[in-house]
C-alpha positions as CSV (number, residue, x, y, z in Angstrom):
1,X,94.2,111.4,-41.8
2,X,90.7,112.7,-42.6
3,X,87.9,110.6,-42.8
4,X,87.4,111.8,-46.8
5,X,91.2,110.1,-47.5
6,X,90.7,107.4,-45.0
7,X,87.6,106.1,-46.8
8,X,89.2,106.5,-50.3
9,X,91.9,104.3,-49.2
10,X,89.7,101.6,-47.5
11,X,87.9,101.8,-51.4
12,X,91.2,101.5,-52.8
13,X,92.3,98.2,-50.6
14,X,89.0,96.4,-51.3
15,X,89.3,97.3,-54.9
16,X,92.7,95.8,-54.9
17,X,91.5,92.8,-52.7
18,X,88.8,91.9,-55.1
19,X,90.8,92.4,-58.4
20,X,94.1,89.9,-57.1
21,X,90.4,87.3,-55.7
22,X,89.3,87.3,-59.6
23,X,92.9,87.5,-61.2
24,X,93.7,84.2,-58.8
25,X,89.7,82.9,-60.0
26,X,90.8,83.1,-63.4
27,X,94.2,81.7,-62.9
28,X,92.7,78.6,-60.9
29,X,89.9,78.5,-63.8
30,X,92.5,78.6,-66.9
31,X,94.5,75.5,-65.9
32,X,94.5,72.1,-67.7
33,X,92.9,69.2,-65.8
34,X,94.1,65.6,-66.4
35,X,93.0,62.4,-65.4
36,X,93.5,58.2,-66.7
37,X,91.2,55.6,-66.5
38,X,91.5,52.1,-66.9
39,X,88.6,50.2,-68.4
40,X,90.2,47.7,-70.5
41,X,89.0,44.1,-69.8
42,X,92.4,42.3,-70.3
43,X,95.3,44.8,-70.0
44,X,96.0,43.9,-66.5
45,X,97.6,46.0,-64.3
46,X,99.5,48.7,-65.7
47,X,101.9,51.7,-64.9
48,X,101.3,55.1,-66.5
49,X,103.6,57.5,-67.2
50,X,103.4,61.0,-68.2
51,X,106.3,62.4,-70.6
52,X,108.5,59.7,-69.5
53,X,108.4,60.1,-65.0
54,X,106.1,57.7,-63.3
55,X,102.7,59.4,-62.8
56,X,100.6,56.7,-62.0
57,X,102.2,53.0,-60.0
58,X,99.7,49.8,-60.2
59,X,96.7,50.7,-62.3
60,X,94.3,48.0,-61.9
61,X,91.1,47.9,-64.0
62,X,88.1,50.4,-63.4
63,X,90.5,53.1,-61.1
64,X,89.7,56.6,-62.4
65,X,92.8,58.7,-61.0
66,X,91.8,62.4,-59.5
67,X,92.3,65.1,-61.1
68,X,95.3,66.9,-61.4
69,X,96.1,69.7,-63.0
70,X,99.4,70.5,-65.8
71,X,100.8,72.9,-67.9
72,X,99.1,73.8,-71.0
73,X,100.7,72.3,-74.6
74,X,101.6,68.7,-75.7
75,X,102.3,66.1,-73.9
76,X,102.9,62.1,-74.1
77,X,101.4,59.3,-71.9
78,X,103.0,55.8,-71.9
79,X,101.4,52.2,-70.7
80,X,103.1,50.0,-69.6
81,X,102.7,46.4,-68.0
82,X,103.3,46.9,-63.8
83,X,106.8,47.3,-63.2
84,X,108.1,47.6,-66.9
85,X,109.7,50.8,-68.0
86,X,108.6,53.0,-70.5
87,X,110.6,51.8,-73.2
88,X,108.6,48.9,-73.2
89,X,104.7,50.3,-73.8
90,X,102.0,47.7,-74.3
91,X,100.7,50.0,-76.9
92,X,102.0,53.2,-79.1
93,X,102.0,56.1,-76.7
94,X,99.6,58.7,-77.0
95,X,100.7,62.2,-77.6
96,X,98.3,65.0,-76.9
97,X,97.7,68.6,-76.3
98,X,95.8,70.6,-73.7
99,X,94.8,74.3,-73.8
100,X,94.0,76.3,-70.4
101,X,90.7,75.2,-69.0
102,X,90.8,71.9,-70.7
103,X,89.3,69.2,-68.6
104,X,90.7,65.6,-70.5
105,X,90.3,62.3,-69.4
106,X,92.6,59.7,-71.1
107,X,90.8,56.0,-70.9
108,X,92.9,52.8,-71.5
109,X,89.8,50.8,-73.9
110,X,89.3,47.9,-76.2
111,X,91.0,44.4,-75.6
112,X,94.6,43.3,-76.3
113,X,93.6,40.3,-77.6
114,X,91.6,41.5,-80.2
115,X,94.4,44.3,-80.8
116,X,91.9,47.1,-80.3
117,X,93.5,48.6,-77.1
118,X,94.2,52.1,-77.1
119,X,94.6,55.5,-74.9
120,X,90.9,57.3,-75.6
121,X,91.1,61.4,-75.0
122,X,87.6,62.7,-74.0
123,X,87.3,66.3,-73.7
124,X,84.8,67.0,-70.9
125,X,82.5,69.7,-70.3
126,X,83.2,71.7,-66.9
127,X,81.5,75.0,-67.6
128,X,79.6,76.7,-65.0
129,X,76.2,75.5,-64.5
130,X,73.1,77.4,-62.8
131,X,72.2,76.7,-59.5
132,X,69.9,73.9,-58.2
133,X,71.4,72.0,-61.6
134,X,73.3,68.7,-61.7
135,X,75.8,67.1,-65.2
136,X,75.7,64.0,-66.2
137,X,77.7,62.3,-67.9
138,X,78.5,58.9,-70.0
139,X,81.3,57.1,-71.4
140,X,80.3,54.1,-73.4
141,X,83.4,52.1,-73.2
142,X,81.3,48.6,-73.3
143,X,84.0,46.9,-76.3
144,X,82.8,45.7,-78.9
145,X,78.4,46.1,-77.9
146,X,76.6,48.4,-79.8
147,X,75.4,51.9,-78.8
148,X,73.9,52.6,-75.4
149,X,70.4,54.1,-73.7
150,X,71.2,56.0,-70.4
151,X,67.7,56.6,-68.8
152,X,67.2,58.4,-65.4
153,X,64.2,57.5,-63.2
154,X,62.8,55.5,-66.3
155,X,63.4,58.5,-69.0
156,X,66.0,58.1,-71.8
157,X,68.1,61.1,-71.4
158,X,71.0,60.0,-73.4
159,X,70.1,57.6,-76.9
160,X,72.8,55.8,-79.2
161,X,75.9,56.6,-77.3
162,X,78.3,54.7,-79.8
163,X,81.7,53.1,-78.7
164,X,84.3,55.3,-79.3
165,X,85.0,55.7,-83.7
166,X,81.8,53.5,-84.4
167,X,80.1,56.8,-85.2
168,X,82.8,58.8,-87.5
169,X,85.0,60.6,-85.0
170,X,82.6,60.3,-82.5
171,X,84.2,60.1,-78.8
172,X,81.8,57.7,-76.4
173,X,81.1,60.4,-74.7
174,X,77.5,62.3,-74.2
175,X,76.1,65.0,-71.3
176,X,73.3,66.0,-70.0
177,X,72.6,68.8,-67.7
178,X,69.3,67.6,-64.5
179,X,67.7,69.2,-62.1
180,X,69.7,68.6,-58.8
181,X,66.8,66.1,-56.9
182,X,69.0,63.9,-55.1
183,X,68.6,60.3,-55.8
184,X,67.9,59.5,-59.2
185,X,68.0,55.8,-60.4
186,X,70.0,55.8,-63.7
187,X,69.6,52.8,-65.9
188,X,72.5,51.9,-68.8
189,X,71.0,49.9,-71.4
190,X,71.8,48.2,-74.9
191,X,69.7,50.5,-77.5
192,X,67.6,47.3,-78.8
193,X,66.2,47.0,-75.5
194,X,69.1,45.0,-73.3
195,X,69.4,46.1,-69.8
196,X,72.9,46.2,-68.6
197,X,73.0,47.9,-65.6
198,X,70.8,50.3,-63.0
199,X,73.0,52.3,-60.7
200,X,71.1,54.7,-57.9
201,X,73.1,57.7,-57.9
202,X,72.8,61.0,-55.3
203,X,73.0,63.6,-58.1
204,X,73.7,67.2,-55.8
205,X,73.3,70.5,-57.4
206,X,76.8,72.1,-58.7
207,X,78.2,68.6,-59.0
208,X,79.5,67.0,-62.4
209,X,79.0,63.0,-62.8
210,X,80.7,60.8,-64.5
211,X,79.8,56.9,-65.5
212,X,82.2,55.0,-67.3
213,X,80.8,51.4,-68.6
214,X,83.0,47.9,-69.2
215,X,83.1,44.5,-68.8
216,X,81.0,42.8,-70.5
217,X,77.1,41.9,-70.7
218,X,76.9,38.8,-68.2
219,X,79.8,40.9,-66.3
220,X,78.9,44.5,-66.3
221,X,81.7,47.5,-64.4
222,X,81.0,50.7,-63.8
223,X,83.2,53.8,-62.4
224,X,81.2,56.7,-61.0
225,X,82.9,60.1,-60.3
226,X,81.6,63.2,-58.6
227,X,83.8,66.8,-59.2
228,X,82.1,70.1,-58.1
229,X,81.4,72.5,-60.6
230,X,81.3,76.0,-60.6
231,X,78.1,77.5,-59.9
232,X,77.1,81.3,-60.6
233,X,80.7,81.9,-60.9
234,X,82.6,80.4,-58.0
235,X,85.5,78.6,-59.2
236,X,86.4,74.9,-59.1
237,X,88.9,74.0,-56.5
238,X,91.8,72.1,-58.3
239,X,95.4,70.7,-57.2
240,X,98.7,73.4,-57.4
241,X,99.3,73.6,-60.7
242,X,102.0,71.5,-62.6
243,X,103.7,75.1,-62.9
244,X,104.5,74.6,-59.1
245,X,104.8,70.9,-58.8
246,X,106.5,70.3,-62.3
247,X,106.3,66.4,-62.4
248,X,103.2,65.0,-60.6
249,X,104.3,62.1,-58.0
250,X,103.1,58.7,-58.3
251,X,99.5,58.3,-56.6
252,X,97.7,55.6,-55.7
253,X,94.8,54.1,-57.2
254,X,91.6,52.6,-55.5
255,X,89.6,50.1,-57.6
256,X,86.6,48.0,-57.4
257,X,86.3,45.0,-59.2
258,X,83.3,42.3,-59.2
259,X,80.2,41.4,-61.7
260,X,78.0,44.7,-61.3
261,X,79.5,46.6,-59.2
262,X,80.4,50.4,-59.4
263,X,83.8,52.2,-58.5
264,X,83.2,55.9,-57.0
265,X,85.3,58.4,-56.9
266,X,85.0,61.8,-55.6
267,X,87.0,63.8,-57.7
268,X,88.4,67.2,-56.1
269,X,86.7,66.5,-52.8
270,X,87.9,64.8,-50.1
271,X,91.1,66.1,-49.7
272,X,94.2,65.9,-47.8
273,X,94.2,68.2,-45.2
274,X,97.3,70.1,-44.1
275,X,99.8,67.7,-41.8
276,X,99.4,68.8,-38.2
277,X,102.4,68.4,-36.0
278,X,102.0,65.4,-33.8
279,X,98.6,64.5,-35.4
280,X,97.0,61.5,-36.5
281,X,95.0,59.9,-39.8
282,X,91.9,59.5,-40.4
283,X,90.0,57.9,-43.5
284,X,86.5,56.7,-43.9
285,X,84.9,53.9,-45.7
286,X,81.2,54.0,-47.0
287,X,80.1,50.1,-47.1
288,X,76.6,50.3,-45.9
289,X,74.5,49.3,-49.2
290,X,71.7,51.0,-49.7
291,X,72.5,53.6,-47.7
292,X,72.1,57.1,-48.9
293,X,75.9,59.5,-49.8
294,X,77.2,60.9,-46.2
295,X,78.8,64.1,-45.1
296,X,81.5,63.2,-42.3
297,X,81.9,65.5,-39.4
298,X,84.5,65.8,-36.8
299,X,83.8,68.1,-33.8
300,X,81.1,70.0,-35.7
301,X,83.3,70.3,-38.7
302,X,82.8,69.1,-42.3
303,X,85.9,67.2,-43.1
304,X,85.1,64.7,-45.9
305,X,81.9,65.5,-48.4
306,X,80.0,63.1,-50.5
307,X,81.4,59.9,-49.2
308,X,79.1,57.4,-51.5
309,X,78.5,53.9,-51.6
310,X,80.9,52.0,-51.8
311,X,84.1,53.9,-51.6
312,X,87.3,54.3,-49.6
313,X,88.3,58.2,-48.5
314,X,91.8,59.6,-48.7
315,X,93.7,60.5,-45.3
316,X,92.9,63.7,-43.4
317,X,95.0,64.7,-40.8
318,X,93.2,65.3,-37.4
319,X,95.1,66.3,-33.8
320,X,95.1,63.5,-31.2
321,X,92.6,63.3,-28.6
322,X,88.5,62.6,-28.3
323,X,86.6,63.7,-31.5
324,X,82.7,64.0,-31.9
325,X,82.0,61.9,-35.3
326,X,79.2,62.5,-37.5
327,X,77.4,60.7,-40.2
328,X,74.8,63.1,-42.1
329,X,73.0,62.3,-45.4
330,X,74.8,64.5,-47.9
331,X,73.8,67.8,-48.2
332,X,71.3,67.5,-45.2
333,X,72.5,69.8,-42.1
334,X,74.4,68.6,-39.0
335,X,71.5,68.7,-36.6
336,X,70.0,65.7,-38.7
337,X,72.7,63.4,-38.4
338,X,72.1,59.7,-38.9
339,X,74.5,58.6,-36.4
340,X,76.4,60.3,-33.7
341,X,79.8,58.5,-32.1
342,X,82.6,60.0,-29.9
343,X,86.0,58.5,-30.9
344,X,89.2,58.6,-28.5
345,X,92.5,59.0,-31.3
346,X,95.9,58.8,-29.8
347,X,98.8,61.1,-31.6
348,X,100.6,58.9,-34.4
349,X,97.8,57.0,-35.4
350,X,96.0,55.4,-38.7
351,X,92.4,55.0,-38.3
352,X,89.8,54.2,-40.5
353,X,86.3,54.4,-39.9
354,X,84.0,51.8,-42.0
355,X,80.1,52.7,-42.5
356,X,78.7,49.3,-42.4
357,X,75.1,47.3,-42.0
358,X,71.7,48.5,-42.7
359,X,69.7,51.8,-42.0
360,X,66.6,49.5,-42.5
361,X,67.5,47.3,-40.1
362,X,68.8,49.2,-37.6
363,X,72.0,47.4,-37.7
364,X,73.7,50.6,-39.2
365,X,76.9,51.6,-37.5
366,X,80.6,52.5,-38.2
367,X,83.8,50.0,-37.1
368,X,86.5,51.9,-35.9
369,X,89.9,49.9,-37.1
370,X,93.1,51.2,-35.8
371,X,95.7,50.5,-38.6
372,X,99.1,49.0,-38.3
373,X,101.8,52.0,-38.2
374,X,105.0,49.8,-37.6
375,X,107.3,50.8,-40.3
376,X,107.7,48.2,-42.7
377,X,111.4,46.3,-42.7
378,X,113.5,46.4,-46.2
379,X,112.1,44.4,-49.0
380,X,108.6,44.1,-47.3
381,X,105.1,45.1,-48.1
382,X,101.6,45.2,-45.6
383,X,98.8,43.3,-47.0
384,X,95.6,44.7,-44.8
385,X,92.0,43.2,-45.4
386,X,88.7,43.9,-44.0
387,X,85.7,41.9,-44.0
388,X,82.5,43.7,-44.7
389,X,79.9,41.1,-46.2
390,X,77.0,40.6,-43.8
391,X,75.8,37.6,-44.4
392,X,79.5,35.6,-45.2
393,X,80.5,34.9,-41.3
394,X,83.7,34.6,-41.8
395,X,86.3,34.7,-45.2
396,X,89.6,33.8,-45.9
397,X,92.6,35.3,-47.8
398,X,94.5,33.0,-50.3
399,X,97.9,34.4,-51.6
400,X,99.8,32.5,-54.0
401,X,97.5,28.8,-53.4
402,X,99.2,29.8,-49.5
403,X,96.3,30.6,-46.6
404,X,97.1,34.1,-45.8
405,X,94.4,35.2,-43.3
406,X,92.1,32.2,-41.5
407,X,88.4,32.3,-41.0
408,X,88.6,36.5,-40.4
409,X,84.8,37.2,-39.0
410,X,82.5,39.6,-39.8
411,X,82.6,42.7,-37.2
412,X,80.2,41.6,-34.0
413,X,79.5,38.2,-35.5
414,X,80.7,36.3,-33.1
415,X,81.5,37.1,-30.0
416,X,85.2,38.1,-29.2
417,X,84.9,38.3,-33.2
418,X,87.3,41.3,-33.5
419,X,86.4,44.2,-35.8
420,X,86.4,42.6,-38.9
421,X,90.3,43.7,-39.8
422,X,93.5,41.7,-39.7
423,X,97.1,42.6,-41.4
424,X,100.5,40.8,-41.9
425,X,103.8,42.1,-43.7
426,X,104.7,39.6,-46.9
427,X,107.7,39.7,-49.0
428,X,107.6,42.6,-51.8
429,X,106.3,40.4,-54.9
430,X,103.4,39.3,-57.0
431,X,101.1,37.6,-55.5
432,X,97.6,36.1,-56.9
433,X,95.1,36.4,-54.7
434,X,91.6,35.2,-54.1
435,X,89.2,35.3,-51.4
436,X,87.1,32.5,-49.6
437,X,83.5,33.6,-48.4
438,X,81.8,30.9,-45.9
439,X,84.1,28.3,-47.7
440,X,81.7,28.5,-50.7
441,X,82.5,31.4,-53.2
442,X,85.7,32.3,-54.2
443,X,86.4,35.9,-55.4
444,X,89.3,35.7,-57.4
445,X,91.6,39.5,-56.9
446,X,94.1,38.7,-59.6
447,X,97.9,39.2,-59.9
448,X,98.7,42.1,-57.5
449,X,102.4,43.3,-57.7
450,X,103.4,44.5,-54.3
451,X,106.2,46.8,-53.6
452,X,108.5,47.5,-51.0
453,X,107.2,49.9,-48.2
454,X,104.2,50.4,-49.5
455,X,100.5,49.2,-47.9
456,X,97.8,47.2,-49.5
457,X,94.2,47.4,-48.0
458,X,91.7,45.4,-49.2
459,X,88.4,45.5,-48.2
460,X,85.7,42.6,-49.5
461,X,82.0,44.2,-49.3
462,X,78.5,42.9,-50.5
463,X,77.0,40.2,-50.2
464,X,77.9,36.5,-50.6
465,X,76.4,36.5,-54.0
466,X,77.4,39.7,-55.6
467,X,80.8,39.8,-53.4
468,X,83.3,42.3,-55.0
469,X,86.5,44.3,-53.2
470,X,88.0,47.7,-53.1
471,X,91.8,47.6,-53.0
472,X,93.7,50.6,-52.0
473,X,97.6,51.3,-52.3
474,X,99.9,53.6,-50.3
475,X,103.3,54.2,-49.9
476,X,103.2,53.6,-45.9
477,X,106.1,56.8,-45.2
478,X,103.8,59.2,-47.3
479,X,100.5,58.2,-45.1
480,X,102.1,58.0,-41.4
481,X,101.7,61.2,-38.9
């Protein structure tokens, strides 16, 4: 072969290599993104279904589901109480239609008991921004209070956001492109003047942010979601496509719930890394407040990004064995981690690694908890709790008026205190639940329905005063190595 032919060909194959990279771009760019949020007061908890299959199992109020992605055309999404089939909605179901590149977020708003609940499409705006830019934006979903103010660092960005239809058509929802500066304080307020609620927000460049508000004025709930963008033309990572997995499985939810406090999500990012044969699981949990978003690392790779305050990862597989962790301040490099740990994981395992105490104080660190990986016996679910209020010594789990877990310490509070963890297997049902801090505050966790073989891990974070929890659900099969 000359070197004239052999040099056309290498053209030819990087030609080729580059036209199949922007056909699969445009491909990844044109499909339909979907995601539900619940953010009505009194609906309790809910299942959602997606043209009749289960799509979403246990909805509690302020979970914002990921994003996944689905065929292009019209569809129908059904509510229905926990448990109840979808012949038996709580409200008419919703039939709407997505085009290719659609990004729609479907929010359950209003009240039933003022007969305003409904299924609220927003259309949201995921188109490329430039670099060293941040979007923000707001869903006003604060039933019935009048239009909103959203300021950031003490400038109104965003002036009479109405409640969805109080406007005309108008849909809640308003964005506003920043420059990417890291922490901005962003402050949602009542347009005569009423604060509601200041939430300090990492904003990084090529990121999209969205702030959902409910509850109501004395009670104030906020979900915050962070999805990359693309930036200069690099495309937004998504789930397969709906073409390849035609009905999306159930997934579970994680939901925060308490008088101002805020739900994050990181939409697209952290995900599930591929199973690895004879592996183990790893999650993290950011419960540090006041601490800045992290990047985790494991043996000098990034693994999870943008863990924020105060949120519970998904599972990523890692192999068995000693790994270097890493805390760093998102978006700062390696070499200026925050904390450094070496962790010894043995082949089979669930571990979960909570960010807890104070970078002020010095009393910052993470608690390693090894979770229970016993399969769980017919009929039986795994109730899981961990205890990270600092300044509650120890709490109490109440299921049913029955005391589930006694005087459970906060980690290194006492000594031979324990890690601040504790689980037991209960009978598949409903159970209400509340929580004892210090024998003085009771934080009440609602009805939880429970299911067979799946796992239910609670974690109680704050402070004694502003106390609120993060539940998370699992099928236990679909988690195990």
């Amino acid at each position: 072969m000359t070197p004239a032919l052999q040099s056309t060909l290498h053209r030819a194959a990087w030609l080729l290599a580059l036209l199949l990279l922007t056909l699969s771009a445009s491909a990844q760019e044109a499909a339909a993104r979907l995601r539900m949020g619940h953010l009505a007061l009194d609906a309790g908890t809910v299942d959602v279904y997606l043209d009749d299959t289960l799509y979403l199992e246990a909805v509690t109020l302020t979970t914002l589901s990921p994003w996944r992605s689905l065929p292009a055309g019209t569809h129908t999404m059904t509510i229905t109480a926990a448990g109840v089939q979808p012949d038996t909605p709580l409200l008419t179901p919703l039939q709407f239609t997505v085009a290719d590149g659609d990004w729609l977020t479907l929010a359950l708003i209003g009240r039933r008991a003022s007969g305003s609940l409904r299924l609220h499409a927003v259309r949201e705006d995921y188109t490329p921004i430039p670099p060293a830019e941040t979007r923000l934006s707001v869903l006003h979903a604060f039933y019935p209070n009048p239009p909103l103010t959203v300021s950031v660092n003490g400038t109104p960005v965003l002036v009479g956001l109405a409640y969805p239809g109080t406007q005309g058509t108008n849909d809640g929802l308003d964005t506003v492109n920043l420059v990417a500066r890291g922490r901005y304080e962003i402050a949602l307020g009542l347009i005569d003047g009423t604060p509601v609620r200041t939430i300090p927000v990492s904003m990084g460049a090529g990121r999209h942010y969205f702030i959902a508000l409910t509850g109501t004025v004395d009670n104030p709930l906020t979900v915050v979601a962070s999805t990359p963008l693309a930036v200069a033309g690099t495309p937004v990572a998504v789930t397969p496509a709906a073409a390849e997995t035609p009905v999306p499985a159930p997934m579970a939810t994680t939901t925060a719930t308490t008088a101002a406090t805020t739900t994050v999500t990181a939409s697209a990012t952290p995900a599930i890394v591929p199973v690895l044969s004879g592996g183990a699981r790893l999650r993290a949990g950011h419960f540090a407040p006041g601490a800045p978003d992290f990047d985790l690392y494991l043996n000098g790779a990034a693994v999870l990004d943008v863990l924020p305050y105060p949120t519970l990862s998904e599972y990523v597989a890692v192999a068995g064995g000693t790994l270097e962790v890493a805390l760093v301040i998102a978006g700062e490099p390696l070499n200026a981690a925050v904390l450094r740990q070496s962790l010894t994981v043995a082949p089979g395992s669930l571990v979960t690694l909570m960010a807890i105490g104070s970078l002020d104080t010095g009393t910052f660190r993470l608690q390693v908890i090894a979770e229970n990986t016993a399969p769980l016996r017919p009929a039986l679910a795994r109730v899981a709790i961990f205890h990270a209020v600092p300044d509650a010594p120890f709490i109490n789990l109440i299921a049913n008026q029955t005391l589930l877990v006694d005087r459970l310490a906060f980690p290194g509070a006492f000594a031979g205190g324990g890690d601040g963890f504790f689980s037991v297997d209960v009978l598949a049902t409903d159970y209400t639940m509340q929580v004892e801090l210090n024998d003085a505050r009771t934080l009440n966790l609602g009805t939880i329905r429970m299911g067979a073989g799946r796992s239910y891990f609670i974690v109680v974070a704050g402070t004694t005063a502003t106390a609120f929890y993060v539940l998370d659900a699992v099928t236990l099969a679909d988690v195990l190595p």
